[in-house]
N, C-alpha and C positions, 0 to 999 in steps of 0.2 A: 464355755462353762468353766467353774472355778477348777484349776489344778492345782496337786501339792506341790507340782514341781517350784511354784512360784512362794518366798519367804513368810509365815505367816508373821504378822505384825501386831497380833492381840495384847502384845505386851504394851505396848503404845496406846492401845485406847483405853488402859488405867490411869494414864495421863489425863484426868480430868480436867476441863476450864473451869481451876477455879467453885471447885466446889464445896462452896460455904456460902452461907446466908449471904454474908456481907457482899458477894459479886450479886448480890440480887436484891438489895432495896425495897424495903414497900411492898413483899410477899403477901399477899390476903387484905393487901389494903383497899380501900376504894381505885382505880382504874386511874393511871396518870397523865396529868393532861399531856396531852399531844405537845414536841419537840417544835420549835420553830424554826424551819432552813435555815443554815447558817453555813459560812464559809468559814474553811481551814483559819485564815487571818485575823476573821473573828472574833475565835476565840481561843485565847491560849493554851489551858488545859489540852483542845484537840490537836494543837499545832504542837506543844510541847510533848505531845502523847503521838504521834506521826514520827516527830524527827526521832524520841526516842527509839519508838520499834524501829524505824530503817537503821539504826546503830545497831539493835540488839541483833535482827535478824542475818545482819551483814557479818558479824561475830560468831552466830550460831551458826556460820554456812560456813565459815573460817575451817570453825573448832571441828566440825564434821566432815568437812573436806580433811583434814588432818587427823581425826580419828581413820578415818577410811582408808589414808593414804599407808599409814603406821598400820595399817591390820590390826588395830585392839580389840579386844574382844568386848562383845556385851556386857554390859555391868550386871545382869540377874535382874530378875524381877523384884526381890527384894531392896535391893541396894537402889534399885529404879525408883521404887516407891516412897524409900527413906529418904534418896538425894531429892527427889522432886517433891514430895509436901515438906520434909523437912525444911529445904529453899522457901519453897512460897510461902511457909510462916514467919521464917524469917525475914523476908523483904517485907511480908505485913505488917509486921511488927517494927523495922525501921524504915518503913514508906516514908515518914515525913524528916526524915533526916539524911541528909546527904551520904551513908553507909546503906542508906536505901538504893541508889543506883549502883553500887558495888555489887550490892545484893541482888539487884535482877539481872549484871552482867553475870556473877556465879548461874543462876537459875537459868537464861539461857544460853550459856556454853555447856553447862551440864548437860542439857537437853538436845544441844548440839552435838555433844559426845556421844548419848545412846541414840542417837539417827544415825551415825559412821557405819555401826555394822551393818544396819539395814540396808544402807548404800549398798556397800561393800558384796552382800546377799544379793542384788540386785543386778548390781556393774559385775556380773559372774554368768548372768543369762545373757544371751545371743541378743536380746532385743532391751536389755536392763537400761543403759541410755536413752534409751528413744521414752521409753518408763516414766524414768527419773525426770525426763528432761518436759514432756507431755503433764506427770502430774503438776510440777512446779509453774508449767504454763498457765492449767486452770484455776491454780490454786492463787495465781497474782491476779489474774483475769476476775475469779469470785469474790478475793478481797476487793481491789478497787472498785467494781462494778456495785458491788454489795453497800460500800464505802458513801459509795455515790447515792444513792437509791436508797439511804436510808437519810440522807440530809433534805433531799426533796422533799417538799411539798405533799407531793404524790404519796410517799409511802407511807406504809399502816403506820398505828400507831405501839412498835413493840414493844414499850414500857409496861404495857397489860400482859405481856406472854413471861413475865419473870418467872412467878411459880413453875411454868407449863416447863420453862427452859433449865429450870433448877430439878426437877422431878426431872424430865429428862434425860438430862445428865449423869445424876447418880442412878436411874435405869440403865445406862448404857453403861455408863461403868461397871455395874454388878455385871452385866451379860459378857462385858469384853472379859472379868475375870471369869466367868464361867467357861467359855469358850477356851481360854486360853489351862484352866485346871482339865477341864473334860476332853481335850482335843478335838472340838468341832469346828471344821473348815468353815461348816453352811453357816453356822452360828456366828461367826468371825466374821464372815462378808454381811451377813446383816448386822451384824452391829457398826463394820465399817459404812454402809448405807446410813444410818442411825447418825451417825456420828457426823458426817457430811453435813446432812441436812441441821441437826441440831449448832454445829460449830456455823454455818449460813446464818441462823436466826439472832446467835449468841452477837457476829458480826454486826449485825444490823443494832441489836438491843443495846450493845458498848459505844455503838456511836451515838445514838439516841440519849444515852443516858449522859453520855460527856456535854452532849447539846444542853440538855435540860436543867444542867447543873445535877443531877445527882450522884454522879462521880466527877469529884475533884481534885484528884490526886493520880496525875497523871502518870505518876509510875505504878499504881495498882491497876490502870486503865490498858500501860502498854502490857504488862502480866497477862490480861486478861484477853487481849486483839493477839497475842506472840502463842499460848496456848490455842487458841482458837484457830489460828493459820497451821501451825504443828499438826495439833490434831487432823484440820481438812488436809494438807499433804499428803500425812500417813495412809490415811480414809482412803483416799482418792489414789495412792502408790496401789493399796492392796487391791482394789475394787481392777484398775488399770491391769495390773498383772495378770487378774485371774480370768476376766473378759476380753482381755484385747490383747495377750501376751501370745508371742508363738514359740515353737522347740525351736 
């Protein structure tokens, strides 16, 4: 069962993927045609959107190993809010110019930075390692697997779930702030559940949609897969701690 002894993390799922129209294409449009498998080499956009995120993410473990280490403190929810949409409008806005990849290495070190204390919260409990260590296991295991599974053949066609994944989103987002102004544990672990499954579909949809050509700009693509993994981590830290954690 959930305990408080374990760090609540609702501050983290204000961190929304990406929520604007624009991560979501074709909203109320007729249904789009289905993605054609294709491999990494294929096509540039995915290969250049791949090697990007393995750079950002390898930075954001950097910057958050090193927040952690240095003991700094949480940046506030405020400041959380402002550093993180403030960023991501900014990389939107120079995505197509070379001040664009400055801009999402700013976006995820920042983001790097408020993960340290949560670590930090973490690596403090008796079992915080094995946590830490367990979420980031499923969370490589859900993206690749996810990664995979949605280039096949086999899988749905999620370019139809956009709306469902855009409404989602900002559903969770209002509950994670709610949770997190009203102090509801239960309400926090379900929206961590929420968030899981929704950052799952979003995985699938960014690949899909890189496939199809409707995103082509590989640095608002790796924005989009780098929130999406953050978010499942967090998800999956707090879900781990409060089910599977011992004194």
């Amino acid at each position: 069962m959930a305990d408080s002894k374990y760090p609540n993390v609702s501050t983290a799922h204000v961190q929304a993927a990406r929520p604007d129209a624009a991560a979501f294409p074709g909203q109320g449009a007729q249904p789009a045609a289905r993605p054609e498998a294709a491999s990494t080499a294929g096509n540039p956009v995915l290969r250049n959107t791949y090697r990007l995120l393995s750079m950002t993410l390898a930075f954001s473990a950097i910057t958050a190993a090193a927040t952690a280490s240095l003991q700094l403190p949480a940046p506030g929810l405020l400041l959380t809010l402002g550093g993180y949409f403030g960023l991501l409008f900014l990389t939107s806005y120079l995505r197509n110019s070379a001040w664009g990849l400055a801009s999402v290495f700013a976006l995820t070190g920042f983001m790097g930075y408020t993960l340290g204390p949560l670590l930090n919260a973490y690596l403090g409990l008796a079992n915080g390692p094995a946590l830490i260590g367990s979420a980031m296991a499923v969370t490589g295991l859900t993206f690749l697997g996810l990664s995979a599974y949605a280039r096949s053949s086999s899988a749905p066609n999620m370019l139809n779930f956009g709306t469902f994944l855009f409404v989602g989103v900002l559903t969770a987002f209002g509950l994670g702030l709610a949770a997190l102004f009203f102090e509801l544990p239960a309400l926090s672990l379900a929206v961590s559940g929420i968030f899981v499954l929704l950052m799952s579909g979003l995985i699938m949809y960014e690949t899909q949609n890189i496939i199809s050509g409707g995103e082509t700009n590989y640095i608002m693509a790796t924005v989009t897969l780098y929130i999406s993994i953050y978010n499942l981590f967090v998800s999956l830290l707090q879900l781990l701690g409060a089910f599977g954690g011992n004194d």
